[in-house]
C-alpha positions as CSV (number, residue, x, y, z in Angstrom):
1,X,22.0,-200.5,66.7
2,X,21.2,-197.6,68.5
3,X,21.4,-194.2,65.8
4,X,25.0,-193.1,67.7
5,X,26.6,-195.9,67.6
6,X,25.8,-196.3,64.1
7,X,27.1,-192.9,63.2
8,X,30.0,-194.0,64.5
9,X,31.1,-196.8,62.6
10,X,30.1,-194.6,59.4
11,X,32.6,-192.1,60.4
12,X,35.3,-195.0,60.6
13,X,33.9,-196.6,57.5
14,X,34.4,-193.1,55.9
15,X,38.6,-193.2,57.4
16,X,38.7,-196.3,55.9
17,X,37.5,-198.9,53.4
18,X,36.9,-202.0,55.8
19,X,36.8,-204.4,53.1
20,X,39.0,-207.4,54.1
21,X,40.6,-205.5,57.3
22,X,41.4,-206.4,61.1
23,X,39.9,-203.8,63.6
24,X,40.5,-203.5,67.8
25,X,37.9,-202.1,69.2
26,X,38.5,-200.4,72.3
27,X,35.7,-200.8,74.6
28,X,32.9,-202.8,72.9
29,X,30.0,-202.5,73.5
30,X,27.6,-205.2,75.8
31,X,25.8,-206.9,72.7
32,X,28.3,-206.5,70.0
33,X,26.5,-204.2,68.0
34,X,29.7,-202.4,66.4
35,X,31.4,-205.0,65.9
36,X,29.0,-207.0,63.9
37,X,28.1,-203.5,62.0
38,X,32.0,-203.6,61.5
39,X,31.9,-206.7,60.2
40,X,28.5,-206.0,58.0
41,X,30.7,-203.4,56.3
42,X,33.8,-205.9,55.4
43,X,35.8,-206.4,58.4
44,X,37.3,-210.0,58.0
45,X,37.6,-209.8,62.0
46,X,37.2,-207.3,64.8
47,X,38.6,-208.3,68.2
48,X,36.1,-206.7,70.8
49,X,37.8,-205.5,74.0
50,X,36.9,-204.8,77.1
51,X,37.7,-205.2,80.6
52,X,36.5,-207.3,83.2
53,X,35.1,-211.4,83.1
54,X,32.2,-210.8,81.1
55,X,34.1,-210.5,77.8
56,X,35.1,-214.6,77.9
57,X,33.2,-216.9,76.0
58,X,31.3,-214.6,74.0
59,X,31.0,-215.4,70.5
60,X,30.1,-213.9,66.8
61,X,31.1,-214.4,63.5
62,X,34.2,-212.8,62.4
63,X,34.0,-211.0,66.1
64,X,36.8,-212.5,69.0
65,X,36.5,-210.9,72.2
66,X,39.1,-210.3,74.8
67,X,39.7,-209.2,78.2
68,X,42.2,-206.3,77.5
69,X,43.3,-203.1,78.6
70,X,44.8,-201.4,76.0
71,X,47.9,-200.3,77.2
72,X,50.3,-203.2,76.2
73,X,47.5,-204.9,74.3
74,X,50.8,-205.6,71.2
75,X,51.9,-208.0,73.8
76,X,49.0,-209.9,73.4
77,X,48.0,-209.9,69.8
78,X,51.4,-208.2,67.9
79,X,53.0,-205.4,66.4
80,X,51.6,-204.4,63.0
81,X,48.2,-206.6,63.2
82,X,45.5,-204.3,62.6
83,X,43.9,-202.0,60.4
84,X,42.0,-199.8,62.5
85,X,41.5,-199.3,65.5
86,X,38.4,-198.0,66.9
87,X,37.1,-196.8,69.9
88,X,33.7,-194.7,71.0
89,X,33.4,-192.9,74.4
90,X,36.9,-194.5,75.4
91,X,40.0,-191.9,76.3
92,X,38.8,-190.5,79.2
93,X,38.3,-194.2,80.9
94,X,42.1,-195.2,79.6
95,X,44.4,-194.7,82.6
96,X,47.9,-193.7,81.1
97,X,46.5,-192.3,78.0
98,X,50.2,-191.7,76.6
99,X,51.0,-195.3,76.7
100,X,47.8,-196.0,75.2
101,X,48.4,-193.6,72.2
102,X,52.0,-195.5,71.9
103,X,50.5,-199.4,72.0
104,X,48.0,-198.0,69.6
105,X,50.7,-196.7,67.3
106,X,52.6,-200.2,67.7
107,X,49.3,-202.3,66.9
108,X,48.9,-200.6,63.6
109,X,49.9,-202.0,60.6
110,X,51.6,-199.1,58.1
111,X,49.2,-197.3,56.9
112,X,47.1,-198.2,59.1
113,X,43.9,-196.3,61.3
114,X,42.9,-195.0,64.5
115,X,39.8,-193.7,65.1
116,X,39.3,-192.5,69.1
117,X,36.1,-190.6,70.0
118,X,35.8,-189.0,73.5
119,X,32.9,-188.1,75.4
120,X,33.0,-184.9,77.3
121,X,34.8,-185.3,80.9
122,X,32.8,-184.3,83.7
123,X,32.8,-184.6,87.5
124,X,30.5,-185.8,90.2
125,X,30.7,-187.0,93.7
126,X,32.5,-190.1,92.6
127,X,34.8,-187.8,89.9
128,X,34.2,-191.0,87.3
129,X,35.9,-189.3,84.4
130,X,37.8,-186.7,86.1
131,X,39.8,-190.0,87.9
132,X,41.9,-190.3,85.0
């Protein structure tokens, strides 16, 4: 797993004890590398989203993925159902960031853990980050 990404689930490791817990991951990654590290540290399953058809039919142990936006995303899998919730490089690609924050807040079991990393929002001629 590439060195960032690796600090990254230290950092949530270091929120939370994994051991035994559900985590959402918001945004997975291609191959699956934070999940599986996820699950290396404990995790009894991590649901890998993402959006878009390439996230059906892949498969890991302890690792589902889904085709999910977040917004809403209690709908799918309930209120109170996770432990964490992680996500690297994610905010500024979530549209509606406020009804994000408040499905988050609803996915989360109490006493529960979000842990949301942004990457710095810049601008080009296509204005990727600055569209949200």
């Amino acid at each position: 797993m590439a060195g960032f990404l690796e600090m990254m689930v230290e950092a949530a490791a270091a929120l939370t004890n994994l051991s035994g817990t559900i985590v959402y991951e918001i945004g997975s990654d291609d191959r699956l590398d934070t999940a599986r590290a996820m699950v290396q540290k404990g995790a009894r399953l991590v649901i890998a989203t993402n959006v878009g058809e390439k996230w059906t039919g892949k498969s890991e142990q302890n690792v589902i993925t889904i085709s999910r936006d977040i917004r809403n995303a209690e709908n799918t899998i309930g209120e109170n159902s996770v432990d964490l919730v992680y996500g690297v490089n994610i905010p500024e690609h979530i549209n509606e960031l406020p009804v994000a924050l408040a499905s988050i807040r609803r996915l989360l079991r109490p006493r529960g853990h979000f842990f949301l990393h942004g990457h710095p929002i810049w601008t080009s001629a296509t204005g990727h980050h600055a569209l949200w």
